[in-house]
C-alpha positions as CSV (number, residue, x, y, z in Angstrom):
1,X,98.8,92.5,93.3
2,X,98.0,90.2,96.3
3,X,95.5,91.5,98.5
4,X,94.4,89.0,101.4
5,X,91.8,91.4,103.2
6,X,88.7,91.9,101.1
7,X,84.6,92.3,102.2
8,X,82.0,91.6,100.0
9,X,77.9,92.0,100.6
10,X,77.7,88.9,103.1
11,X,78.8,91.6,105.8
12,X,79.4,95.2,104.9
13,X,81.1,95.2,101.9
14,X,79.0,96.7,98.7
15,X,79.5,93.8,96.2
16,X,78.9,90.4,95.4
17,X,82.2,88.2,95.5
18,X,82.1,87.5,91.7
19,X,81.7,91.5,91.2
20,X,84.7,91.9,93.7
21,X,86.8,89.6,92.1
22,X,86.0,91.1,88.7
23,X,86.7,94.4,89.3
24,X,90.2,93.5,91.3
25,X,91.2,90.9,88.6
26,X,90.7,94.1,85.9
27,X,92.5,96.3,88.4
28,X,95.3,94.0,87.6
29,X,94.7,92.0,90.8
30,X,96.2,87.8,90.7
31,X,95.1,86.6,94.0
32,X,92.2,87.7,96.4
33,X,91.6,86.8,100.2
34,X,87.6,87.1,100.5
35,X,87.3,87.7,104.7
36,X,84.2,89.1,105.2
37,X,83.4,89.6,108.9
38,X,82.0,86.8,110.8
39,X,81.2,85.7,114.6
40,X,79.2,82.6,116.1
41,X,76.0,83.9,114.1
42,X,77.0,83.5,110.6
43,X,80.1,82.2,110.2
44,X,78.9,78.5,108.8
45,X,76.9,80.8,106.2
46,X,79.4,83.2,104.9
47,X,81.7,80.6,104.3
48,X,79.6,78.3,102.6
49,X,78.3,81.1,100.3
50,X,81.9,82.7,99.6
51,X,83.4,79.0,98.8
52,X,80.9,78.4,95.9
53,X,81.7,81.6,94.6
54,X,85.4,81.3,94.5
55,X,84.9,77.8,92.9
56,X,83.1,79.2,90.0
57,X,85.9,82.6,89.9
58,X,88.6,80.3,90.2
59,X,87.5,77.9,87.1
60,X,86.5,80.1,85.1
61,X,88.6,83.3,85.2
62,X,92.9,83.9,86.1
63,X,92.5,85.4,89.1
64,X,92.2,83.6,92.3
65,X,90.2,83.6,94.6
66,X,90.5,82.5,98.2
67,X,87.4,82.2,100.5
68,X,88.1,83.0,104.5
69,X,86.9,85.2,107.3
70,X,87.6,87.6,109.2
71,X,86.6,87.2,112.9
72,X,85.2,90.1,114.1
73,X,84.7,91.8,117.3
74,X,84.3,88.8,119.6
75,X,85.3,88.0,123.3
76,X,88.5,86.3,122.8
77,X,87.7,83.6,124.9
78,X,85.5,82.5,121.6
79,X,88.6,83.3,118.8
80,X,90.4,80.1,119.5
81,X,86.9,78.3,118.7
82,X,86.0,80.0,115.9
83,X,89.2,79.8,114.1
84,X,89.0,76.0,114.2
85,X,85.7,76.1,113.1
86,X,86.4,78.6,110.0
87,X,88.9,75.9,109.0
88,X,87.0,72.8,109.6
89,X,84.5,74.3,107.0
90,X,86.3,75.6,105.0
91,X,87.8,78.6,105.0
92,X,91.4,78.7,103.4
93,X,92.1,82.3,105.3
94,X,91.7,83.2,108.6
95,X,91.6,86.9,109.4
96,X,91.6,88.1,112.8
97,X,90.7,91.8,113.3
98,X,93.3,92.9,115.5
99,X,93.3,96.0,118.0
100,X,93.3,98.9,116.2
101,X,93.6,103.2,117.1
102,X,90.2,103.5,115.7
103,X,87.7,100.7,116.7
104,X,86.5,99.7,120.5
105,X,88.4,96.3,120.2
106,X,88.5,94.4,123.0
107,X,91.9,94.3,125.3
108,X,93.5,90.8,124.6
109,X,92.5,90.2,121.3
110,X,95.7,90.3,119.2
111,X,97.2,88.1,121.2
112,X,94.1,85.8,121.2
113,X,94.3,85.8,117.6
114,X,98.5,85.0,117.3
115,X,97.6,82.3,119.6
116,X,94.7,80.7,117.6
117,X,97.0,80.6,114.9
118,X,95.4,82.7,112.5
119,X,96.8,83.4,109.6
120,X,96.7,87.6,109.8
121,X,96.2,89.4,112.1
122,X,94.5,92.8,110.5
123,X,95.4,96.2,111.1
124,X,97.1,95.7,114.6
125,X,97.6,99.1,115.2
126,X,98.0,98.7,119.1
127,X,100.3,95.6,119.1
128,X,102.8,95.4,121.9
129,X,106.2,94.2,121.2
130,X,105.8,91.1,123.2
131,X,102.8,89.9,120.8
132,X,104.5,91.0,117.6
133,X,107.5,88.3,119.2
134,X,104.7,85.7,119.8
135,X,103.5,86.7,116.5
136,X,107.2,86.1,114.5
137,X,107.1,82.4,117.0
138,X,103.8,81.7,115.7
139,X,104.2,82.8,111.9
140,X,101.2,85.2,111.8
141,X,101.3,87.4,109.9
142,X,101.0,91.4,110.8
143,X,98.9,93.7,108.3
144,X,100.2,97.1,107.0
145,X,96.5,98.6,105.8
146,X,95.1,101.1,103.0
147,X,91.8,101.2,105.1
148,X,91.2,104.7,105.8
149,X,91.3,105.5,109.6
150,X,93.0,101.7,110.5
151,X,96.2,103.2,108.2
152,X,97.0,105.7,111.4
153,X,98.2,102.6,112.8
154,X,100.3,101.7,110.3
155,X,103.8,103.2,111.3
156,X,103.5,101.7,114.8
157,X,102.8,97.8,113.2
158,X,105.9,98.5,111.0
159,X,108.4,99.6,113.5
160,X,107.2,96.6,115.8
161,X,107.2,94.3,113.7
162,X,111.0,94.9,112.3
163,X,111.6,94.7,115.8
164,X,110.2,91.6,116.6
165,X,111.1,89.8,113.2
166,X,107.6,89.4,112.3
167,X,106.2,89.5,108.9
168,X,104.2,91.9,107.5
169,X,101.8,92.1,104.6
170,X,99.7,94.6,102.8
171,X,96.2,94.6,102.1
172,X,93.3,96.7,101.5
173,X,90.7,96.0,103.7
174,X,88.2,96.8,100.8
175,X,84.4,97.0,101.2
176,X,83.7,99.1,98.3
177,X,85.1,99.0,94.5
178,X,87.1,102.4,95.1
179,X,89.2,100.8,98.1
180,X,90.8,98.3,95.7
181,X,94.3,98.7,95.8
182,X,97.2,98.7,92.7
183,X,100.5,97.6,93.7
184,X,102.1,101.2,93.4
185,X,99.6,102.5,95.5
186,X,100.6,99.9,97.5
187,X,104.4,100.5,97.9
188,X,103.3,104.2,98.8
189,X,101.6,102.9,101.8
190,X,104.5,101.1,102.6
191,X,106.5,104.1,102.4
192,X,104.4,106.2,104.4
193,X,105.0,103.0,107.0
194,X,108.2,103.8,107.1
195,X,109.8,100.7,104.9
196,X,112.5,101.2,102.6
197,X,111.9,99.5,99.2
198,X,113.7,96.5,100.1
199,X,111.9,96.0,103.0
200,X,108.6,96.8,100.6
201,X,109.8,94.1,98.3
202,X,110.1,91.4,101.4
203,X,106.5,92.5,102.6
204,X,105.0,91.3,99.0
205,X,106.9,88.3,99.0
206,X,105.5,87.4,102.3
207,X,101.9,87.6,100.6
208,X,103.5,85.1,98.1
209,X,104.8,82.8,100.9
210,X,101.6,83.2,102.6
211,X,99.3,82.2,99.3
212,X,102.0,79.2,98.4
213,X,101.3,78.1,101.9
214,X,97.6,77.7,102.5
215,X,97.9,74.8,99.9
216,X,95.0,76.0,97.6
217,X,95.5,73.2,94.9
């Protein structure tokens, strides 16, 4: 299982990232995003915290472990900004959390987030057609999510995005050790999308792509 959308205790997850990645690695996890929420007040901090955790998780144990963010509820004249800072130190994954049925995310901010060039956009659930085509120009990547509530909007990203010929991944948005996700569970959330299981099959390899991609050697 690849699960690129993870929260630990450096916003509102429940665990350490060493705990996290623990309990996912014996879940029978091989790669973990660690995006914990972040804005102009802490992003420096959470990711300087989460990348000397994942140095020790990833020389130590076989799992690996990828330190990012996930931007978080802010004006989107700021996400531009704070995706090229989260880069510049040193965050491998950029999350942006994206419009969804069930939060009070501000108008504009899936598009803001395409065009910053992050690297998923999370639980999109209000995406328009026209950003799901900017997304497929842009190679961002749409999330299909196991997050309770979020998931409601699951159906809607999956028809868009076959639509627009974006690509879609699957993660769990986890902030506790019971969200963690295995890959059946997985494909059933898929299903429940709506995708067939060949379309399931291309949605995990685009999690592959994506890992190969952020160059974490």
């Amino acid at each position: 299982m690849i699960d690129l959308h993870t929260h630990t205790l450096f916003s509102d997850g429940a665990l350490l990232p060493c705990e996290l990645a623990r309990r996912a690695e014996a879940k029978g996890y091989r790669v973990i995003g660690i995006t914990d929420h972040v804005d102009s007040s802490n992003i420096e901090f959470v990711i300087n915290g989460l990348s000397k955790a994942c140095k020790d998780i990833n020389k130590y144990w076989k799992i690996r472990a990828i330190p990012g963010v996930e931007i978080t509820h802010m004006p989107v004249e700021c996400i531009k900004g704070a995706v090229k800072i989260a880069r510049a130190k040193g965050a491998r994954l950029v999350v942006v959390h994206g419009e969804t049925p069930v939060e009070c995310v501000i108008r504009g901010t899936n598009k803001a987030g395409i065009l910053a060039g992050a690297d998923i956009l999370a639980h999109p659930g209000k995406i328009s057609l026209e950003d799901a085509r900017l997304a497929a120009k842009k190679d961002v990547h749409l999330e299909i999510t196991a997050r309770k509530g979020h998931s409601l909007g699951n159906k809607h990203v999956a028809a868009i995005a076959k639509k627009a010929g974006a690509k879609v991944v699957i993660d769990s948005d986890s902030h506790e050790p019971g969200d963690l996700i295995t890959k059946d569970f997985a494909e059933k959330v898929l299903s429940a999308a709506g995708l067939s299981r060949k379309e399931s099959r291309e949605v995990f390899r685009n999690s592959e792509r994506l890992v190969s991609r952020l160059n974490l050697t």
